[in-house]
PDB file of N, CA, C, O and CB in Angstrom:
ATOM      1  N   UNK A   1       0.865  -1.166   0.000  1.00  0.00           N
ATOM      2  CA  UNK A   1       0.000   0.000   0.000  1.00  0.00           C
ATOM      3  C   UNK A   1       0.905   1.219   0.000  1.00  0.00           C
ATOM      4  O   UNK A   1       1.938   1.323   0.661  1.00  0.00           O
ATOM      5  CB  UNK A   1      -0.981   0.003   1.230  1.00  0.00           C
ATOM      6  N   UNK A   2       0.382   2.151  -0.839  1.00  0.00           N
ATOM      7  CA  UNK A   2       1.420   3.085  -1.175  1.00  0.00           C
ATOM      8  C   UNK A   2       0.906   4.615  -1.287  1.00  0.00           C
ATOM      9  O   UNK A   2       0.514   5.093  -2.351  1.00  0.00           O
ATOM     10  CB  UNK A   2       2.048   2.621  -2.509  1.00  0.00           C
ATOM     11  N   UNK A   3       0.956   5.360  -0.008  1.00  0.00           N
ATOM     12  CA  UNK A   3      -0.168   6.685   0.051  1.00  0.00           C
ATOM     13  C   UNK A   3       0.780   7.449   1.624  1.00  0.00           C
ATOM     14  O   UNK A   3       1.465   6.914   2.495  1.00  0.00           O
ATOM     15  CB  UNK A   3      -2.506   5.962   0.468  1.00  0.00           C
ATOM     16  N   UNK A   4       0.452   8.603   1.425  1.00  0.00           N
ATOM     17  CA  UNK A   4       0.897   9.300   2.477  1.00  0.00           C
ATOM     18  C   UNK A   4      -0.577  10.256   3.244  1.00  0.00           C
ATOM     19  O   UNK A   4      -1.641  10.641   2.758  1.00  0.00           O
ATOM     20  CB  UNK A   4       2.221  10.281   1.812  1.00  0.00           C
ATOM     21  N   UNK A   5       0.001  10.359   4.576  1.00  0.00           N
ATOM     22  CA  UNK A   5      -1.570  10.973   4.873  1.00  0.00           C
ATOM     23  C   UNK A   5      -1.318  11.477   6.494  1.00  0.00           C
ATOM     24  O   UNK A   5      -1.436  10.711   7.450  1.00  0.00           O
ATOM     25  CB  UNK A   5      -3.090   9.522   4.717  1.00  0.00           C
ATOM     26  N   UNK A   6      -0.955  12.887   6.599  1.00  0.00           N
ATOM     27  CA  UNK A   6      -0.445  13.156   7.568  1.00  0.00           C
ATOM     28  C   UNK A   6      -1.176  12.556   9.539  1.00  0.00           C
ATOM     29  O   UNK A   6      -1.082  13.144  10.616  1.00  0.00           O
ATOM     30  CB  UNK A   6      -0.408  14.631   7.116  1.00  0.00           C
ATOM     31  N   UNK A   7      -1.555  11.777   9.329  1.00  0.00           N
ATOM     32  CA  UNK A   7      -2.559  11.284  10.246  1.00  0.00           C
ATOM     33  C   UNK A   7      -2.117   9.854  10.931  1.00  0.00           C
ATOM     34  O   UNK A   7      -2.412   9.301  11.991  1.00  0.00           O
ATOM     35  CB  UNK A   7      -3.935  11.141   9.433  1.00  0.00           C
ATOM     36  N   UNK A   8      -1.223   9.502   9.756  1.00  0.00           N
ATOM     37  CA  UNK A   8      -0.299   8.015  10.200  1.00  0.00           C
ATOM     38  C   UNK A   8       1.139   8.547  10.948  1.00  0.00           C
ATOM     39  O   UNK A   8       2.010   9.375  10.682  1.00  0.00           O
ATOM     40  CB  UNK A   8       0.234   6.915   8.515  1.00  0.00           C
ATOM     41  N   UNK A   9       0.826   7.436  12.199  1.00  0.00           N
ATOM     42  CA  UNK A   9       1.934   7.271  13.222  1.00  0.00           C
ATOM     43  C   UNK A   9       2.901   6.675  12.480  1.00  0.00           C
ATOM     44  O   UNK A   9       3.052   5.699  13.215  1.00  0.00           O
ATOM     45  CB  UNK A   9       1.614   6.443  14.495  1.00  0.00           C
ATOM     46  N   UNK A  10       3.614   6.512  11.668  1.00  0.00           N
ATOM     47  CA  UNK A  10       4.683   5.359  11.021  1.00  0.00           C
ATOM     48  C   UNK A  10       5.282   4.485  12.481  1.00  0.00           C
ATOM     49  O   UNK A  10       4.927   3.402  12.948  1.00  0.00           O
ATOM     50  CB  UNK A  10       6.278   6.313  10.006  1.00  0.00           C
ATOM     51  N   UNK A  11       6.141   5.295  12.858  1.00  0.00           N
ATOM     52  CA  UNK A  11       6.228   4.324  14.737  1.00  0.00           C
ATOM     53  C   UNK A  11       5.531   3.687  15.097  1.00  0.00           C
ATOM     54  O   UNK A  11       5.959   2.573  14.797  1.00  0.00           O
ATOM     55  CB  UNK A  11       6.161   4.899  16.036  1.00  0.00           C
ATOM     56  N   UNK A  12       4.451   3.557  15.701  1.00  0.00           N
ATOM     57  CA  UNK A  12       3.663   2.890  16.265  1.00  0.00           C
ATOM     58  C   UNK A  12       2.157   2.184  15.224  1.00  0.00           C
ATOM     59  O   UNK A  12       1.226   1.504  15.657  1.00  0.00           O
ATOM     60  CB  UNK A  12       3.393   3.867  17.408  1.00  0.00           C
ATOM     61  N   UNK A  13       2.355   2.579  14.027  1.00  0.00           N
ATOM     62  CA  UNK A  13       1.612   1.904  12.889  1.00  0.00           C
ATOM     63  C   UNK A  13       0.455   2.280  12.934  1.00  0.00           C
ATOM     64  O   UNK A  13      -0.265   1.305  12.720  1.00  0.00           O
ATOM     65  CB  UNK A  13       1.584   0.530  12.835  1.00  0.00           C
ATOM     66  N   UNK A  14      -0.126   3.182  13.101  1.00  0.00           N
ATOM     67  CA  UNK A  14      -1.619   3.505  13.737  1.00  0.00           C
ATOM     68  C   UNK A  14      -2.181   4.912  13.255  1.00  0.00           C
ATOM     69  O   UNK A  14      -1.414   5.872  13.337  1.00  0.00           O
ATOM     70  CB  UNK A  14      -1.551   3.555  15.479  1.00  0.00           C
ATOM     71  N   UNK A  15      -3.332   5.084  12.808  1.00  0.00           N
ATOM     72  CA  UNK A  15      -3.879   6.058  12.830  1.00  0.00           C
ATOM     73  C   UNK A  15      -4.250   7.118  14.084  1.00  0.00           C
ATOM     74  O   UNK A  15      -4.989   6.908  15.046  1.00  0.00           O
ATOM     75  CB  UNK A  15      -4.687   5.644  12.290  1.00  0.00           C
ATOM     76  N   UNK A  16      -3.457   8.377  13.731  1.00  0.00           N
ATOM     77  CA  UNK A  16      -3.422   9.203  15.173  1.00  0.00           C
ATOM     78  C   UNK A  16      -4.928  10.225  15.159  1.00  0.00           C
ATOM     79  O   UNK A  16      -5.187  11.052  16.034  1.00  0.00           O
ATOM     80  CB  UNK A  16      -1.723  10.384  15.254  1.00  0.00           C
ATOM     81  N   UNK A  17      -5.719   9.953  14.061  1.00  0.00           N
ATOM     82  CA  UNK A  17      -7.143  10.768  14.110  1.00  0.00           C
ATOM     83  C   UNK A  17      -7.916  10.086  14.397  1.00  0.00           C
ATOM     84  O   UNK A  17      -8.889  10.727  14.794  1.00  0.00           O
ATOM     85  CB  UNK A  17      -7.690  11.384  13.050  1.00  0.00           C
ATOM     86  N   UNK A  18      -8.110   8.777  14.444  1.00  0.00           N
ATOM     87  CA  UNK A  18      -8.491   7.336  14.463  1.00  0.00           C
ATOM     88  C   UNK A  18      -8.915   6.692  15.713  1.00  0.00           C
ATOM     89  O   UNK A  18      -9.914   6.129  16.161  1.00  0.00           O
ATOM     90  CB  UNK A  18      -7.437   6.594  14.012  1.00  0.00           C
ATOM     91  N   UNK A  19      -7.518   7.073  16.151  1.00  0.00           N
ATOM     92  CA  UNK A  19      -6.304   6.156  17.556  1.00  0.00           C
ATOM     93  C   UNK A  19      -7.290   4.787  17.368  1.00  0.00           C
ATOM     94  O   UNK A  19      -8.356   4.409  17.855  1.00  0.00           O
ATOM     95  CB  UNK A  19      -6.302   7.050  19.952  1.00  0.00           C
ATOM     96  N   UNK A  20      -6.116   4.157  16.177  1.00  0.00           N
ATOM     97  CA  UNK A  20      -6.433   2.688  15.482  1.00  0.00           C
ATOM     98  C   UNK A  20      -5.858   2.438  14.342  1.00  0.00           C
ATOM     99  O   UNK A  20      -5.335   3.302  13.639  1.00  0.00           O
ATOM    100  CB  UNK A  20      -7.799   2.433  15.164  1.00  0.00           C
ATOM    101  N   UNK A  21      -5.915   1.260  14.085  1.00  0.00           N
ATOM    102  CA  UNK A  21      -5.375   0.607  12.877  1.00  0.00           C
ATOM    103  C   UNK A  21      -5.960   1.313  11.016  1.00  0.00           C
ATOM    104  O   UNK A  21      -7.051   1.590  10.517  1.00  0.00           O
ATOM    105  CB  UNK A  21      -5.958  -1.144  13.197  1.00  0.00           C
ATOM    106  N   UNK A  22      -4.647   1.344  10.580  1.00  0.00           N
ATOM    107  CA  UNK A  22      -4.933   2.566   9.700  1.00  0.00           C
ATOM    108  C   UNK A  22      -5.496   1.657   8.587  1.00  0.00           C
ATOM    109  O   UNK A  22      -4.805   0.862   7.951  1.00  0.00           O
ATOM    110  CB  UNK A  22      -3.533   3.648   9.250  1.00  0.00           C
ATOM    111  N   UNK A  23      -6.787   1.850   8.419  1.00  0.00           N
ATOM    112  CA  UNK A  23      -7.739   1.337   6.918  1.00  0.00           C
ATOM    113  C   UNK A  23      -8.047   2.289   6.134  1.00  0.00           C
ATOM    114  O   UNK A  23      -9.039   3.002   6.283  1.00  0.00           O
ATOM    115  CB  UNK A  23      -9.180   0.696   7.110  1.00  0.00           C
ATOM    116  N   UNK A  24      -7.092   2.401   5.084  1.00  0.00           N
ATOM    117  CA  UNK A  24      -7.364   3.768   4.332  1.00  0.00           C
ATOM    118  C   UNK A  24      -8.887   3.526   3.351  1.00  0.00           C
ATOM    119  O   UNK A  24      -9.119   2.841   2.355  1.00  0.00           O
ATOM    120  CB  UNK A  24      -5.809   4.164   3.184  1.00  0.00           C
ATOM    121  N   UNK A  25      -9.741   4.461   4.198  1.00  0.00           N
ATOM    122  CA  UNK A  25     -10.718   4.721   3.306  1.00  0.00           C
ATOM    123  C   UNK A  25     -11.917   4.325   4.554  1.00  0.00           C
ATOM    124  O   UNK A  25     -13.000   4.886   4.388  1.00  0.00           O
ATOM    125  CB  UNK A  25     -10.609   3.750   1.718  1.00  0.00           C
ATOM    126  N   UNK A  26     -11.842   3.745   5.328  1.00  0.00           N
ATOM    127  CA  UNK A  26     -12.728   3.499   6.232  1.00  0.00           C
ATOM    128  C   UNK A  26     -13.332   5.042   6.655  1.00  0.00           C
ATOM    129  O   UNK A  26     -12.814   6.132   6.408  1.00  0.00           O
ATOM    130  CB  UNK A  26     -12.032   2.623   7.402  1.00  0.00           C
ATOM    131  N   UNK A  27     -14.514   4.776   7.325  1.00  0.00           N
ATOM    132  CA  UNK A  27     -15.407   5.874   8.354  1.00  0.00           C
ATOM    133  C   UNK A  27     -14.421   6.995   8.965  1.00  0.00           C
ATOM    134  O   UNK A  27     -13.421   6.814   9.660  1.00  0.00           O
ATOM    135  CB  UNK A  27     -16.167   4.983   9.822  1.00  0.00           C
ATOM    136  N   UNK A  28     -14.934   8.095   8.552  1.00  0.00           N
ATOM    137  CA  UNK A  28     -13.538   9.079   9.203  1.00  0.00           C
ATOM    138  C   UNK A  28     -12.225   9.209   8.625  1.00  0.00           C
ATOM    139  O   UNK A  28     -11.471  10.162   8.822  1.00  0.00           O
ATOM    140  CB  UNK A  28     -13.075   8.599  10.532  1.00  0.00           C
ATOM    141  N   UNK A  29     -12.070   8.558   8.156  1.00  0.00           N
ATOM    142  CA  UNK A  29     -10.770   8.613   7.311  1.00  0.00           C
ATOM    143  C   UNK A  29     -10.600   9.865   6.597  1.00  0.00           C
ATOM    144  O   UNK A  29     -11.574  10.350   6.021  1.00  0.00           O
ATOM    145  CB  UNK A  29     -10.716   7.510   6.274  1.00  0.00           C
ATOM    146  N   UNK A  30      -9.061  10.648   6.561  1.00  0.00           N
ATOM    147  CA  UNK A  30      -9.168  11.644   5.521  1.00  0.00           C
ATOM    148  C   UNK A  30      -9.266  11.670   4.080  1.00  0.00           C
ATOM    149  O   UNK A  30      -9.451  12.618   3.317  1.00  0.00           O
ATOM    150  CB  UNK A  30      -8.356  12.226   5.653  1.00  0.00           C
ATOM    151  N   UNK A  31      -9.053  10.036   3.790  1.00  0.00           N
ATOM    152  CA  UNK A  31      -8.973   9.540   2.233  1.00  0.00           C
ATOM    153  C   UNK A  31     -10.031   8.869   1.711  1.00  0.00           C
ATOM    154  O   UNK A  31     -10.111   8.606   0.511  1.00  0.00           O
ATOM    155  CB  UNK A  31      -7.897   8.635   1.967  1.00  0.00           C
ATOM    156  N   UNK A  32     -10.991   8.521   2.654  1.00  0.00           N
ATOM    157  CA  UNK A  32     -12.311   8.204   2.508  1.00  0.00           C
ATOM    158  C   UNK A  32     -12.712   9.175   0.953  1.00  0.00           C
ATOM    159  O   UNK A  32     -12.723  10.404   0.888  1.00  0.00           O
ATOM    160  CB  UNK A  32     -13.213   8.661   4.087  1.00  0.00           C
ATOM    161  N   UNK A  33     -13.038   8.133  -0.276  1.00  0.00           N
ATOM    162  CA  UNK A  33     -14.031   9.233  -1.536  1.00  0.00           C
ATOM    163  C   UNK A  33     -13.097   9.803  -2.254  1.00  0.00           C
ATOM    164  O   UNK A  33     -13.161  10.387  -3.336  1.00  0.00           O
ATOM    165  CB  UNK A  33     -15.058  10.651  -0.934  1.00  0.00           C
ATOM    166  N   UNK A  34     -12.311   9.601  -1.621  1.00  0.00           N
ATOM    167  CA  UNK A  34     -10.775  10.114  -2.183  1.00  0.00           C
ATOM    168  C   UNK A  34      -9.826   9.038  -3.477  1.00  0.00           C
ATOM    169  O   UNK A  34      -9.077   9.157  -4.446  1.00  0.00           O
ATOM    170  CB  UNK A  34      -9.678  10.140  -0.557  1.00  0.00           C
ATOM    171  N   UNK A  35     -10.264   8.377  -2.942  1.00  0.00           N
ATOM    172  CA  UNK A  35      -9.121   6.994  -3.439  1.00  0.00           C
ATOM    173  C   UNK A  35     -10.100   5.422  -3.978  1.00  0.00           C
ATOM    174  O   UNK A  35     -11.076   4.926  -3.416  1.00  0.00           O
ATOM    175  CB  UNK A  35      -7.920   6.416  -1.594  1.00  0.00           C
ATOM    176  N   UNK A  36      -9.433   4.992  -5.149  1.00  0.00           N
ATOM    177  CA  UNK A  36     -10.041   3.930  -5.076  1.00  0.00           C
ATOM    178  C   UNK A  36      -9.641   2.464  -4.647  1.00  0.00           C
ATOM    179  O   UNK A  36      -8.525   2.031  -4.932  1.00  0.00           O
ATOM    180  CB  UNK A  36     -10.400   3.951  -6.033  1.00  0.00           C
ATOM    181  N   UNK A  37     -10.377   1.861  -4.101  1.00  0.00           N
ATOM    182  CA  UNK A  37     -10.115   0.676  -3.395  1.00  0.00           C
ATOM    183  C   UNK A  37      -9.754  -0.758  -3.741  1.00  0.00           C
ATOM    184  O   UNK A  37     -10.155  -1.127  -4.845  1.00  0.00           O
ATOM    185  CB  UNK A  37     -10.991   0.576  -2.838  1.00  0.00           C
ATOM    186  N   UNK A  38      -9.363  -1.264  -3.324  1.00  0.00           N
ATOM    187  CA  UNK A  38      -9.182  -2.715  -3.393  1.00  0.00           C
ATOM    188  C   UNK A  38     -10.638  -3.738  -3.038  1.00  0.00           C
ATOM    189  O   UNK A  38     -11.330  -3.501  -2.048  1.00  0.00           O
ATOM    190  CB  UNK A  38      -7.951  -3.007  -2.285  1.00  0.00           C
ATOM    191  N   UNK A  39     -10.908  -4.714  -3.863  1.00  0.00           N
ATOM    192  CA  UNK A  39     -11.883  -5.377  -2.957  1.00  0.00           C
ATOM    193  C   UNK A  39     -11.477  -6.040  -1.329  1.00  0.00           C
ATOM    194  O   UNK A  39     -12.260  -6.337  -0.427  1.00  0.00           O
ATOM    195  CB  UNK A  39     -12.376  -6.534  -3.856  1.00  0.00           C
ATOM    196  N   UNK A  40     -10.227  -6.119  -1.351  1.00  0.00           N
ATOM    197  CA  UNK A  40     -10.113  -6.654  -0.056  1.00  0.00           C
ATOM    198  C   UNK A  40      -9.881  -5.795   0.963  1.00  0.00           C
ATOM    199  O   UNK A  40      -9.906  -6.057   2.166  1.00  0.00           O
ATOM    200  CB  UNK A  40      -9.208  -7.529  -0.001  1.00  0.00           C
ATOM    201  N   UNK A  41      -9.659  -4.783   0.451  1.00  0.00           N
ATOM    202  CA  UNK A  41      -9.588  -3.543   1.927  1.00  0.00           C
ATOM    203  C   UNK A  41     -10.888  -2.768   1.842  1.00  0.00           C
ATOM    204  O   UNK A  41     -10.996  -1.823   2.624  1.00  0.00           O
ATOM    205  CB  UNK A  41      -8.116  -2.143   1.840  1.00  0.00           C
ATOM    206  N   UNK A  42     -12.421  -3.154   0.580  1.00  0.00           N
ATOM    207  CA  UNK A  42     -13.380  -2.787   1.120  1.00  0.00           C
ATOM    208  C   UNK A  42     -14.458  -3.534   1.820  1.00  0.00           C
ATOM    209  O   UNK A  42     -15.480  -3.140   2.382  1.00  0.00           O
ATOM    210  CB  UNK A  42     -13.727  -2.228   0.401  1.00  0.00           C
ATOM    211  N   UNK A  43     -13.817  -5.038   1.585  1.00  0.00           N
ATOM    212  CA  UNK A  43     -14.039  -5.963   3.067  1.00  0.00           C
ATOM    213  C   UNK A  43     -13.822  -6.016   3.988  1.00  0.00           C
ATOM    214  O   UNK A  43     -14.550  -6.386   4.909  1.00  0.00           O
ATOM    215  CB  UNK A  43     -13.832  -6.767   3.288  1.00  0.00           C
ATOM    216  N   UNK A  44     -12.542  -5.592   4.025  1.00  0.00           N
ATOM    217  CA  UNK A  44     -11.558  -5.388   5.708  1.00  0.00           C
ATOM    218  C   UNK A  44     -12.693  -4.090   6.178  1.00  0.00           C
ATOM    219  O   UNK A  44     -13.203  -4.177   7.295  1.00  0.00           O
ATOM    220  CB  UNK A  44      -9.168  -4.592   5.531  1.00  0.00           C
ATOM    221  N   UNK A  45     -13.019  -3.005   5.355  1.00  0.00           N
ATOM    222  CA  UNK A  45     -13.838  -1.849   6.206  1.00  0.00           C
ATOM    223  C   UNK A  45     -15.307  -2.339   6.529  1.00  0.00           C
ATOM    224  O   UNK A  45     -15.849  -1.927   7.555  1.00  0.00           O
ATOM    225  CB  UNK A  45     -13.969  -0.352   5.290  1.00  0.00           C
ATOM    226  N   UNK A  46     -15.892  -3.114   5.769  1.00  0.00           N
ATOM    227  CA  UNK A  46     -17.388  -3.426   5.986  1.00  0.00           C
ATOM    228  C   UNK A  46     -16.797  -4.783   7.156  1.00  0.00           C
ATOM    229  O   UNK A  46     -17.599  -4.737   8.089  1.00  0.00           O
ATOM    230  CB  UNK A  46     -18.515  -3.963   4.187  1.00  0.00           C
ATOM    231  N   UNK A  47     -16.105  -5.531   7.346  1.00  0.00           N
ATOM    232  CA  UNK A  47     -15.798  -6.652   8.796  1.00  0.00           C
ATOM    233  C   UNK A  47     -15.290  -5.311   9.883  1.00  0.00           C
ATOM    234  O   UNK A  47     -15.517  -5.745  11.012  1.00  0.00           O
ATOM    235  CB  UNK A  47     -14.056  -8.248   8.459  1.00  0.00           C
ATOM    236  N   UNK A  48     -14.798  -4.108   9.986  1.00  0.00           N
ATOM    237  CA  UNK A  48     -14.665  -3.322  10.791  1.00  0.00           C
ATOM    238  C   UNK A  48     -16.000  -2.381  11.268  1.00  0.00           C
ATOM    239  O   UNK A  48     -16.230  -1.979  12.409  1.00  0.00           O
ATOM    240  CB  UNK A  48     -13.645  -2.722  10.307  1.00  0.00           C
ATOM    241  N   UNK A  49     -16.502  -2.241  10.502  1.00  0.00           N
ATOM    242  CA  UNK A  49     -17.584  -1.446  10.635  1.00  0.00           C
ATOM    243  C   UNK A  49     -18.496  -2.314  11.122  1.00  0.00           C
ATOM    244  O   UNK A  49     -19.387  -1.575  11.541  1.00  0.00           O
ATOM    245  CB  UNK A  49     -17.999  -0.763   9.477  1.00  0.00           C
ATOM    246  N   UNK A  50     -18.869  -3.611  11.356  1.00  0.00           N
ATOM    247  CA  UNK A  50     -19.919  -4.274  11.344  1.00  0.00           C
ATOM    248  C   UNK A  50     -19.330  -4.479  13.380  1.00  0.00           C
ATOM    249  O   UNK A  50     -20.030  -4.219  14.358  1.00  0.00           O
ATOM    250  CB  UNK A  50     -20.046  -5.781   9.884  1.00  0.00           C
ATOM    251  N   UNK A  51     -17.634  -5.096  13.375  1.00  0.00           N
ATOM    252  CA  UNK A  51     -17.506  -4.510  14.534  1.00  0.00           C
ATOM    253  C   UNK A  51     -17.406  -3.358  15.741  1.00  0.00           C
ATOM    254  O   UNK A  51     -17.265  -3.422  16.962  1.00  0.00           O
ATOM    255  CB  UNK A  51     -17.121  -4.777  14.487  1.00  0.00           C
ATOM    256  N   UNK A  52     -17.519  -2.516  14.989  1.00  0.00           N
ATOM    257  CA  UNK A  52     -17.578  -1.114  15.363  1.00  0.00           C
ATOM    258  C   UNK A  52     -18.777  -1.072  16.142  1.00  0.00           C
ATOM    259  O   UNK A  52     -18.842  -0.690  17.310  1.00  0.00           O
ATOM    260  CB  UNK A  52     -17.589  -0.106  14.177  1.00  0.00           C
ATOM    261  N   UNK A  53     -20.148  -1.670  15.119  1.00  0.00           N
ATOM    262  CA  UNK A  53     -20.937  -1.363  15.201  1.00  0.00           C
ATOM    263  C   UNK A  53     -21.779  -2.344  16.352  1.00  0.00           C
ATOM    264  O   UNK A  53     -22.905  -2.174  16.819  1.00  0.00           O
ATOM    265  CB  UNK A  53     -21.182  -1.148  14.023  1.00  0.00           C
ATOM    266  N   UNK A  54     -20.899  -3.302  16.584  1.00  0.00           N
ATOM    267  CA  UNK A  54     -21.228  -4.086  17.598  1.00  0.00           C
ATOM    268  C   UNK A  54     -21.309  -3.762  18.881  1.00  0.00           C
ATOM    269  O   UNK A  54     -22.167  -3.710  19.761  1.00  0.00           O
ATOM    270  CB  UNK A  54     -20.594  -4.905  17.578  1.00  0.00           C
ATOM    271  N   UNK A  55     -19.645  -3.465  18.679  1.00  0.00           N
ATOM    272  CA  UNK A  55     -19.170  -2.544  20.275  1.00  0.00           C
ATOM    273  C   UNK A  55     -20.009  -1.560  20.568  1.00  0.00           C
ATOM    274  O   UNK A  55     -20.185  -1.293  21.757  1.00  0.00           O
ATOM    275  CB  UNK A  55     -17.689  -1.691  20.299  1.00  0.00           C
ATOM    276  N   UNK A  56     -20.662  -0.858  19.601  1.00  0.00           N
ATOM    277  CA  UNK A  56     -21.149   0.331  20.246  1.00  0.00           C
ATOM    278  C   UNK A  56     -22.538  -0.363  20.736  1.00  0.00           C
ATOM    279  O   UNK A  56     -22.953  -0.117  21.868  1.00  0.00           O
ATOM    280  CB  UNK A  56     -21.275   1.764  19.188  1.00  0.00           C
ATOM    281  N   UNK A  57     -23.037  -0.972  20.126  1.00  0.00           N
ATOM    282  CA  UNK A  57     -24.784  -1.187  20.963  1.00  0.00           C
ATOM    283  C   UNK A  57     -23.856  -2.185  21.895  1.00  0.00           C
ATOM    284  O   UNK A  57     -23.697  -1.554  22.940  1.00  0.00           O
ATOM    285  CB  UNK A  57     -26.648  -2.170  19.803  1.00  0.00           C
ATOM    286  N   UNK A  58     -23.230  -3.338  21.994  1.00  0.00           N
ATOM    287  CA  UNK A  58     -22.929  -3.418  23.242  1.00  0.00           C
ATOM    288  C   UNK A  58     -22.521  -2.616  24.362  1.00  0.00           C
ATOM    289  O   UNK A  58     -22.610  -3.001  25.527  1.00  0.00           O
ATOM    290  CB  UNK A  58     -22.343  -3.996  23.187  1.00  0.00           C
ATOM    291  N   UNK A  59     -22.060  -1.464  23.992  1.00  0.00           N
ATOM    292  CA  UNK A  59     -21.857  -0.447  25.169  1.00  0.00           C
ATOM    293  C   UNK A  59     -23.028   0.657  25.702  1.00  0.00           C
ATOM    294  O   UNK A  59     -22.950   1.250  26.778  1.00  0.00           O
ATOM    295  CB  UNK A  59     -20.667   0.400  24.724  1.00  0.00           C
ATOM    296  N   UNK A  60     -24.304   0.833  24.568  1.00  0.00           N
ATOM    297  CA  UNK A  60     -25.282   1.348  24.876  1.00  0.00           C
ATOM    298  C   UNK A  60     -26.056   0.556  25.475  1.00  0.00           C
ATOM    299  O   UNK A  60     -26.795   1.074  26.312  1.00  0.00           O
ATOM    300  CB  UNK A  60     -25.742   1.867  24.043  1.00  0.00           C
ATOM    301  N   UNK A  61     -26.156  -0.967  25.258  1.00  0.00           N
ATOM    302  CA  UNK A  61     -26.762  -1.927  26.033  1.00  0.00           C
ATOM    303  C   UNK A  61     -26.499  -1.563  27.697  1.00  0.00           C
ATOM    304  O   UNK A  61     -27.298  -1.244  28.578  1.00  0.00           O
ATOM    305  CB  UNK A  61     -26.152  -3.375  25.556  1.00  0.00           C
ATOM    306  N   UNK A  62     -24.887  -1.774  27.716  1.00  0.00           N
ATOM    307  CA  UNK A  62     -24.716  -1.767  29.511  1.00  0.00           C
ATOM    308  C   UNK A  62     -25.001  -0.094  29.928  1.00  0.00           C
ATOM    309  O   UNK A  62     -24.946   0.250  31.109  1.00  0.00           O
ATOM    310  CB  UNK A  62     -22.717  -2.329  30.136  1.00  0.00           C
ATOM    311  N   UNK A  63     -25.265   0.757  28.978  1.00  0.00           N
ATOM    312  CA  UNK A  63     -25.763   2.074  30.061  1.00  0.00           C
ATOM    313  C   UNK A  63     -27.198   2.336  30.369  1.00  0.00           C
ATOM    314  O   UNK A  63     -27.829   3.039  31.158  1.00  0.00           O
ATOM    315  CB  UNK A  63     -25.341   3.498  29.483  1.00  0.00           C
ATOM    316  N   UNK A  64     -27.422   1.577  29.530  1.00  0.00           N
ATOM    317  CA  UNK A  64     -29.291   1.852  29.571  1.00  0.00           C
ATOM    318  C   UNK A  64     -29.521   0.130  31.153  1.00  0.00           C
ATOM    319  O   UNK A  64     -30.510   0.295  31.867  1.00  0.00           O
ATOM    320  CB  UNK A  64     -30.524   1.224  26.827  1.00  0.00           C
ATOM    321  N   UNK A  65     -28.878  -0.856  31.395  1.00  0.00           N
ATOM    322  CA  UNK A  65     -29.368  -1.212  31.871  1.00  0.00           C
ATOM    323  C   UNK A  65     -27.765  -1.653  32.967  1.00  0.00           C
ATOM    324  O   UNK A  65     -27.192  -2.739  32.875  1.00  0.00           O
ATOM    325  CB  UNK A  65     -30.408  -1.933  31.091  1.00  0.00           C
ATOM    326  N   UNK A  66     -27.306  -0.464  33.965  1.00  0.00           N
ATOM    327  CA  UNK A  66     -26.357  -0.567  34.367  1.00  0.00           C
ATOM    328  C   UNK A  66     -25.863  -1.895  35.286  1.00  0.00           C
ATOM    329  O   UNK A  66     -24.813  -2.531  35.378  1.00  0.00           O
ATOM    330  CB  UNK A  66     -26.341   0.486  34.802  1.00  0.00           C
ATOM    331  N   UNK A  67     -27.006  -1.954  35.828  1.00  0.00           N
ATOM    332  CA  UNK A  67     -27.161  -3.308  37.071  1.00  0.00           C
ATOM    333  C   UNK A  67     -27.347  -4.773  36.643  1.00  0.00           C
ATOM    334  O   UNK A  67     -28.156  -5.493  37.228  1.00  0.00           O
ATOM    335  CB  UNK A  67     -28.549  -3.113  38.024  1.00  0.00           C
ATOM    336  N   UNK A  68     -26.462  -5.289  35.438  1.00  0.00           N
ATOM    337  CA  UNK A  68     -26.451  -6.608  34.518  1.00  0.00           C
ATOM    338  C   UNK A  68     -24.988  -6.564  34.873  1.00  0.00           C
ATOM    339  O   UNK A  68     -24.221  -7.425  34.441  1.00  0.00           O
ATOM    340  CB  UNK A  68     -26.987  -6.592  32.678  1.00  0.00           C
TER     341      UNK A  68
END
């Protein structure tokens, strides 16, 4: 993969707008619409997003019902 994008940690490998693993083109991304994709890194974003999207109703789950 071959792109520059002032937002990558090179050190620590990670997206610093993110704070996460850098999927260029994913949600938030600055290259998001920008760039065109690979089929396998627009799988890698729809298997991220689907976890994303997990974590978050699991975490709205435990505030709406704190005492579980």
């Amino acid at each position: 993969m071959t792109f520059h994008c002032k937002n990558y940690d090179i050190v620590k490998d990670r997206c610093k707008r993110l704070h996460g693993e850098c999927v260029p083109g994913r949600r938030g991304c600055v290259v998001a619409g920008r760039v065109a994709l690979s089929e396998e890194l627009e799988e890698k974003i729809k298997a991220l997003d689907k976890t994303v999207s997990k974590e978050l109703l699991d975490s709205l789950e435990e505030k709406k019902s704190p005492g579980k």
